[in-house]
N, C-alpha and C positions, 0 to 999 in steps of 0.2 A: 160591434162597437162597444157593447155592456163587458163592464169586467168587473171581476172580486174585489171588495174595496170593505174590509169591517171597520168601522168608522170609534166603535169601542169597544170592551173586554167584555164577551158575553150577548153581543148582539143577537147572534144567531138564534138565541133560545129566547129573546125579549121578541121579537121580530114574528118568529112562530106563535107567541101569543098574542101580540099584536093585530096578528090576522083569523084569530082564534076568537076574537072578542073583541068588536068595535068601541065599544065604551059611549054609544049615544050616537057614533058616528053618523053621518049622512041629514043631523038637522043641517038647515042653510044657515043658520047666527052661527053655529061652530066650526063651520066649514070656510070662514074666513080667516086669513093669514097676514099677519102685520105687515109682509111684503109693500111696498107701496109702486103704484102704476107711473112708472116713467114713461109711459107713453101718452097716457091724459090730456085731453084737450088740455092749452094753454100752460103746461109742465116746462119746464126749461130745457132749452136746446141743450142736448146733451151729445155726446162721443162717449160709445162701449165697445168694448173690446177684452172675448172671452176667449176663456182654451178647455177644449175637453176632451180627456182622454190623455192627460198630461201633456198637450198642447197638437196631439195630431189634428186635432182638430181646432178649427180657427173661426170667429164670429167677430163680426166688426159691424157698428151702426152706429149712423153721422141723423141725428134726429133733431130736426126745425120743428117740426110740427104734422100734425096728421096728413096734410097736402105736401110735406117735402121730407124726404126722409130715402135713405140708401142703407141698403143691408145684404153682406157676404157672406155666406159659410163656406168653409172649405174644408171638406175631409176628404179621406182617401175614397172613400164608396159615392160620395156624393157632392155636389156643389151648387151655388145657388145663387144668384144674384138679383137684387128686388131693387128698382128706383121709383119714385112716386115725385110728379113735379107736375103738382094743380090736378086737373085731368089726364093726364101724361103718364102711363103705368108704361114700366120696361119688365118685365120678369125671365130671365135665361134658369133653367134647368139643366141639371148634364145628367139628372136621370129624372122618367115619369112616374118616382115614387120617391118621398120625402119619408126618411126613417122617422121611426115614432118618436125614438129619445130625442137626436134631433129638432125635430118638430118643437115637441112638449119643454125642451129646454130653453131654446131661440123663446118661445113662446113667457116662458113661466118667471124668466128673469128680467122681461121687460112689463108684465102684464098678467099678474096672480091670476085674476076674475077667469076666464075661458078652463084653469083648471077646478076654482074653486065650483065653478057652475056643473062642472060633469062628475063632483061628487053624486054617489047614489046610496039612500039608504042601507046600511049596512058595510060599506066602505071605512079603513081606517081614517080616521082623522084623530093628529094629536096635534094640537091648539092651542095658542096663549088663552084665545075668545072661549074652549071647553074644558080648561082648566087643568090639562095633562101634562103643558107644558110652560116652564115656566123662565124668567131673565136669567136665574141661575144657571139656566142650563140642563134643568134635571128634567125629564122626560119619564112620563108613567105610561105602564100598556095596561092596566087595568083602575077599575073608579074605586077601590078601596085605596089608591097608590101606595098598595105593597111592593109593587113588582114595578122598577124604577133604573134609571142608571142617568148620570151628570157626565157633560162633554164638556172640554176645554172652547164650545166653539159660542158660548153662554148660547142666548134661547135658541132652540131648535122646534121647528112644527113643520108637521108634514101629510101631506094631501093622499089619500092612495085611490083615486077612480081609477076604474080600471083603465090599462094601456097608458096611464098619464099620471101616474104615482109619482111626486117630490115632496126632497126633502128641500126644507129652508133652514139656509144659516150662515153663522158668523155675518150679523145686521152689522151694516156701519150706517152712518147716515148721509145724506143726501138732501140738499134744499128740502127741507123737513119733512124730508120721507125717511126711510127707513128698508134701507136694499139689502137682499140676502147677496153676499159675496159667493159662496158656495151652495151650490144647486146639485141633488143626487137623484138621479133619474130613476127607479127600483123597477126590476123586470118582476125578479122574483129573488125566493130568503137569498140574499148573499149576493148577486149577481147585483151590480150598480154600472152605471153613467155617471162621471162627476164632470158637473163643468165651474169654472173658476172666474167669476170676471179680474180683472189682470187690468184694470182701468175702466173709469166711471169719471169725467171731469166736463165742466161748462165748456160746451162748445161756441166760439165766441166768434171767430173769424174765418168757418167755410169756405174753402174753395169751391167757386160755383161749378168747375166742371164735374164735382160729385156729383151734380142732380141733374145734369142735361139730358136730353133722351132725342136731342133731336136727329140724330145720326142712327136710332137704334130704331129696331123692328121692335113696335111694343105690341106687349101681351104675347110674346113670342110662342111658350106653352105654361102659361099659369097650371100650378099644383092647385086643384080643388078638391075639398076632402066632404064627404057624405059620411054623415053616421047613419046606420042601417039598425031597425029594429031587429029582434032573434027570425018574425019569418021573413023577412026582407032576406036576411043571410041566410038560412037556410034555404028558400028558395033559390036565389043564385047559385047555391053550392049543387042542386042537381042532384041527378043521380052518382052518389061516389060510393066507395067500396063504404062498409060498416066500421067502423073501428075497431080494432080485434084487443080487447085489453089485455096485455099480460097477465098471468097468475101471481100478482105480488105476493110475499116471503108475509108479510107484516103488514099493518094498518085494518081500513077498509075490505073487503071483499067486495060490496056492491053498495051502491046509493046513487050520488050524482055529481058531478063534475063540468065545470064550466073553464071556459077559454077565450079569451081576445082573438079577435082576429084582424090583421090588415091588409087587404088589397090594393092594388097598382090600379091604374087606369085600364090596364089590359084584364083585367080580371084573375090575375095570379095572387094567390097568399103569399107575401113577402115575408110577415111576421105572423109567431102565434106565438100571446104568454098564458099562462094556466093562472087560474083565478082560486080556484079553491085545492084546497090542501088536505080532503079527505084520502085521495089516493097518489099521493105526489108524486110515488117510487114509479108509478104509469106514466109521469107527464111527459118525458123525453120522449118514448115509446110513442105517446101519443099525438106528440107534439111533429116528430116525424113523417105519420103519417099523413096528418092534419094539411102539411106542407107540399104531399104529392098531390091533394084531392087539386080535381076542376074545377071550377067556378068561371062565373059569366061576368061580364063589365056591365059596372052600372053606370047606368046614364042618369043624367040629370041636365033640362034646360038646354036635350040636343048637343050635350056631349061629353063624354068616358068623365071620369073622375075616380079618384082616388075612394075609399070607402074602408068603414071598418064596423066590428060590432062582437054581442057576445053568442055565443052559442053553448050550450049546454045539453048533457047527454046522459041518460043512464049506463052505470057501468056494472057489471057483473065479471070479477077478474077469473070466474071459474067455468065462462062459459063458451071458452074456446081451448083447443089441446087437447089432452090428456088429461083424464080424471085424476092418476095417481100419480104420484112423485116419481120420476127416472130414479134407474138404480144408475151405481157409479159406471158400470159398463155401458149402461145403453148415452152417458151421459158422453162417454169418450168413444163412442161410435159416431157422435153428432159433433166431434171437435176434433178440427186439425190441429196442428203449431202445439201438439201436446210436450210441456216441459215440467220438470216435477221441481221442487222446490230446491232450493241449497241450504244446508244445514250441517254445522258443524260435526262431521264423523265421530261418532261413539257420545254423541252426546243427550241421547235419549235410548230407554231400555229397547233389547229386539221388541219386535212387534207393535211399538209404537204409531196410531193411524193418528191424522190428525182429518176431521169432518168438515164440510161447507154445504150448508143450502144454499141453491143457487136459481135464481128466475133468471128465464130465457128469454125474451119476446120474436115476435115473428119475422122480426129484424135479424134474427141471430145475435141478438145483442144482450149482456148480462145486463138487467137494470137493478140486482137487487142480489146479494150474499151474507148471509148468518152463520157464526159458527155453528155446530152441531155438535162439536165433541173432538176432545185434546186438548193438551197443554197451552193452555193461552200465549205464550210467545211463540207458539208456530204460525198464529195465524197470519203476521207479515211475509214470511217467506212463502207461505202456503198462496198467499192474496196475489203475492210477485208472482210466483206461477201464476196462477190462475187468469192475472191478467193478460198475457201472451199467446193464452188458447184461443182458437176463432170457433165458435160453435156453429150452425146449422139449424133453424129450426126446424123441427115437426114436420114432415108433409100427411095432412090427411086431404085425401079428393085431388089431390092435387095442389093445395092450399098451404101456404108455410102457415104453420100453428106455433104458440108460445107454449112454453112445460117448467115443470120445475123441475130440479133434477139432484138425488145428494153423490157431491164430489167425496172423491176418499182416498187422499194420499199417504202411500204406506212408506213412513220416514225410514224404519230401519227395519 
């Protein structure tokens, strides 16, 4: 559902510091967003209707008041229909896990408070209320605000607890509130969800057969979602394999590392996002396997529910593999689909090698490539190869292990 969305020039590096330095983040006065609650007792009847994912996705809600009130999403993975009339609940699901962006968007464009309240200490917050962000539009990720960038979309603030990070923006106003038109849902640096509302106007004259239910099997399968403390999750998670970190190229070596987790009713991880950024070039890696483990369903109140939470782990990326770095032969013993680069004949002296350090994980998968040595414009043609090759991890005991390995293509 999440795709690449830079929202300005240079985000990327404001973004990694952002989550590098909360700036105060996780007081509760800061952690408030001028958003205002359209759904409020006593708020005026309203009609919304959102698109996200540049409109694959569809949200539509017909809102009287807390006791009458209809709301649809429609995407490709999932759909969802809610009616509330008095005591009268209908709710249809067409799966028994509601995605997270989903969720936290439907949620965060009607109704700030549920994300504002699962801020946690240390959590980014940039805020009109903590002074990072301001009507101009200029946005700071540190408290000296050296380190700044201005959007065309004037004030921007935005929430990041974990699993339910938005942004807020392009405010227009509203029976004198103040509604973000564009909502960005952030998994992790660079990957977003945007959703759009696309209409917001007084709903004056309802069709009653939006709220009927008397024809409908209510409470058909209500979505209930459980936050889980870390041993709540971890006990459910059971006995699973260890996580086997790759040998990252760069960063970290060891410390510690934390992750979101979401579960179905059924007890399967549907979603996992990586929380901290000490060893990020691991989180695909780790992210992967996170998604094979077992887990159990949690119950609550006598029956399954949805659930989610963080888990955190020591990592050590040197303590699986091979001690030493693969030479290039043992590197192309462990890779099929071997194809060497293309490069313009006679255009470099004989004996020209061009170098790549390369991390394997026990996926067989590269997560991570450094030059080592040669003429810096071979390294595109060298990376085009390189990414064609299928490697093989390690077996030691029997067990795929991660390695490093130095690649070595000899141009001429």
């Amino acid at each position: 559902m999440a795709y690449r969305f830079l929202w300005a020039c240079g985000v990327l590096m404001l973004a990694m510091a952002a989550a590098a330095q909360s700036a105060g983040s996780g007081v509760a006065s800061e952690a408030k967003v001028v958003q205002g609650k359209l759904i409020a007792p006593g708020g005026p009847p309203f009609h919304l209707t959102a698109d996200i994912d540049g409109g694959s996705t569809k949200i539509e809600m017909f809102w009287l008041g807390p006791d009458k009130w209809r709301r649809t999403i429609d995407s490709p993975g999932f759909a969802q229909t809610i009616i509330v009339n008095g005591d009268r609940v209908f709710e249809h699901n067409s799966d028994a896990y509601f995605p997270l962006d989903l969720r936290t968007l439907a949620t965060a464009m009607v109704d700030p408070s549920p994300i504002e309240s699962a801020v946690r200490p240390g959590d980014p917050v940039r805020t009109k209320a903590n002074g990072s962000s301001d009507e101009s539009g200029v946005v700071c990720y540190d408290t000296a605000r050296s380190l700044c960038l201005s959007s065309r979309f004037g004030l921007i603030e935005s929430l990041g607890p974990a699993g339910h990070a938005v942004d807020f923006m392009n405010y227009q106003p509203f029976h004198g509130m103040r509604i973000a038109r564009r909502l960005i849902y952030s998994v992790s640096v660079g990957d977003y969800t945007i959703a759009e509302i696309t209409k917001l106007e007084d709903l004056k004259h309802p069709d009653a057969s939006l709220f009927a239910t008397e024809m409908l099997k209510l409470n058909e399968n209500p979505i209930q979602v459980a936050d889980l403390s870390e041993t709540e999750l971890a006990t459910i998670a059971g006995e699973n394999p260890e996580i086997i970190w790759p040998q990252v190229l760069d960063g970290a070596q060891t410390g510690e590392a934390s992750f979101y987790l979401s579960l179905d009713a059924a007890g399967k991880i549907r979603e996992v996002h990586p929380l901290s950024i000490s060893c990020e070039r691991a989180n695909d890696s780790v992210v992967r396997q996170l998604l094979r483990w077992k887990t159990k369903p949690v119950n609550r109140d006598g029956r399954r529910v949805q659930a989610e939470g963080i888990l955190r782990f020591r990592f050590d990326t040197r303590a699986w593999g091979p001690k030493d770095t693969l030479t290039d032969a043992d590197a192309r013993r462990l890779a099929s689909n071997i194809v060497e680069p293309v490069v313009t004949t006679g255009k470099y002296p004989a004996g020209t090698d061009y170098k790549l350090w390369i991390a394997v994980d026990s996926d067989g998968v590269v997560i991570e490539k450094i030059p080592a040595g040669g003429p810096p414009d071979l390294f595109s043609p060298c990376d085009q190869a390189l990414k064609q090759w299928h490697f093989s991890p390690v077996m030691e005991n029997g067990e795929p292990r991660p390695y490093r390995a130095l690649v070595v293509f000899h141009i001429s």
